[in-house]
N, C-alpha and C positions, 0 to 999 in steps of 0.2 A: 861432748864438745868442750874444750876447752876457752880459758878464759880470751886467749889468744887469737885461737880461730874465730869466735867470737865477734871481739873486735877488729879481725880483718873483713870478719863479714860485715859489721856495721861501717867498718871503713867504705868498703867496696859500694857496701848501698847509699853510701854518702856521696861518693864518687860516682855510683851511677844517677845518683839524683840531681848532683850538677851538672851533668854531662846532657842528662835529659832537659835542664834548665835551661843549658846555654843553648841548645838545640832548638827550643824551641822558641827563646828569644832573639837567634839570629833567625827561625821563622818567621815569626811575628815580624821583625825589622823587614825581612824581604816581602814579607805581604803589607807593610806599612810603605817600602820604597816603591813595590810594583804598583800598589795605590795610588801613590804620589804621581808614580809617572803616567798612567791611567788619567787622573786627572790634569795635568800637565796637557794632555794630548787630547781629550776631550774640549778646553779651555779654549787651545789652538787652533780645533775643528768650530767652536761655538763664534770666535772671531775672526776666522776665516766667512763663516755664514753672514756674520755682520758687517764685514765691511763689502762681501759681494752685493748685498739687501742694499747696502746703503749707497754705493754705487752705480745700483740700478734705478733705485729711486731719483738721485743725482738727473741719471739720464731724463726720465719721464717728466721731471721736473721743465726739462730747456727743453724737452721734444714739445710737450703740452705750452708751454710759454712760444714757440717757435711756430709753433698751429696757431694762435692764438693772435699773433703779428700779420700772419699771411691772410687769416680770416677776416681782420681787418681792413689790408690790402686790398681784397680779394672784395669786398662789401664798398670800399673806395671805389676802385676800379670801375663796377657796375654801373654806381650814380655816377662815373665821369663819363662809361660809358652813353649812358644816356644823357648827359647834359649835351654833347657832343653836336649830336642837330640842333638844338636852340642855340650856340654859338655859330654855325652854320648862317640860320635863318636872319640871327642879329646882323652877321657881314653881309648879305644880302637885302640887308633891309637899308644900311647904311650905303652897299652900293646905288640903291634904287633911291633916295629921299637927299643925294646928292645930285642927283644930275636934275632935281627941281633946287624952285630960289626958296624953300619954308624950310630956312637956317634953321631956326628955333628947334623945328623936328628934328633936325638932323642932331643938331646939341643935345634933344633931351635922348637919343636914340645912343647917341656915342657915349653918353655919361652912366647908362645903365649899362650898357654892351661893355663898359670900361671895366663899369664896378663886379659883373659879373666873372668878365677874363683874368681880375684880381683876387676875388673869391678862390674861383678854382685855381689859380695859379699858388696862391697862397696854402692849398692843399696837395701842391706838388703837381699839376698837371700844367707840362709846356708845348710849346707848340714847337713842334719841327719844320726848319728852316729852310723852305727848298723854296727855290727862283729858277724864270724861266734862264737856260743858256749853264744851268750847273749841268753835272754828267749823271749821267743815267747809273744807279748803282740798285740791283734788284735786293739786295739785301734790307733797303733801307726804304725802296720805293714800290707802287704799284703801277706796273705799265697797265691805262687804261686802253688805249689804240695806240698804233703806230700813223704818222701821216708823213708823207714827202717832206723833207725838210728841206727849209725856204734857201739856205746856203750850206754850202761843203760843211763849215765849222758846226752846223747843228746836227751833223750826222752823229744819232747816238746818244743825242742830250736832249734833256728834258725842255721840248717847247712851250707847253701850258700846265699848269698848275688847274686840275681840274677841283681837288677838293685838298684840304688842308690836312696836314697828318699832326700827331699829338701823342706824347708820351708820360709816362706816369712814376715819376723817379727814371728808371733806368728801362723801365719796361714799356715797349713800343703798343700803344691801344688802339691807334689807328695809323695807317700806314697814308701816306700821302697820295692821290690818285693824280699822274699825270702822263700826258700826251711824250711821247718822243718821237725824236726825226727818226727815218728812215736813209 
């Protein structure tokens, strides 16, 4: 071999050892970019996760806060529920200790019967408004009997107010029991 061939050879393995360099550093850079983008898309899926997590908790958060209000209501409710006849029994007690002359009873009867209808009032429970001669509307009332009504115009409207109705913010807890014409 000569000197020439030689160094075409050492040229050639020079040339192939670049060639194998660069080869393999635009490897390395595609397995550095495909990495890159791997994580890129990993990143994407892990904060996708967290903002669905956090999301959801968001939810649970107003659902359990919104249970939590009703529960409330719901335990209100109950005790107005049941206060309900002891208000009852108070306007019965005040109908009956009027039609004697023992003022003083009737005072001390209307002052706690006051303080009472304040209390729960003051806790949101009001009293629904019905008179005898308003119009019969089933949505709002309870027809306890029908009777003959005394004239034409009471045909259909509420004669007697048999028991009182009462609501609780916006929600009806007792419906009002009364009499209508016929």
């Amino acid at each position: 071999m000569s000197k020439k061939d030689n160094q075409e050879e050492i040229l050639d393995d020079n040339i192939q050892d670049q060639v194998e360099e660069q080869v393999e550093n635009q490897t390395e850079e595609k397995e550095e970019v495909s990495a890159e983008d791997s994580l890129k898309v990993q990143l994407k899926e892990e904060k996708d996760k967290f903002l669905r997590l956090f999301a959801e908790f968001e939810n649970y958060k107003r659902r359990t806060a919104k249970e939590r209000v009703e529960l409330f209501k719901t335990a209100n409710e109950d005790v107005m529920k049941a206060l309900l006849p002891v208000i009852d029994d108070f306007d019965r007690a005040y109908n009956e200790i009027s039609k004697t002359e023992e003022k003083d009873l009737l005072k001390g009867v209307e002052l706690i019967s006051n303080k009472l209808k304040t209390v729960l009032k003051s806790k949101g429970l009001e009293q629904i408004e019905v008179e005898a001669g308003h119009a019969f509307n089933a949505d709002h009332h309870e027809a306890i009997t029908q009777i003959p009504a005394p004239s034409e115009d009471l045909k259909g409207k509420i004669i007697d107010v048999i028991e009182k109705g009462y609501k609780l913010g916006d929600k009806v807890v007792r419906f009002p029991k009364v009499v209508i014409g016929q």
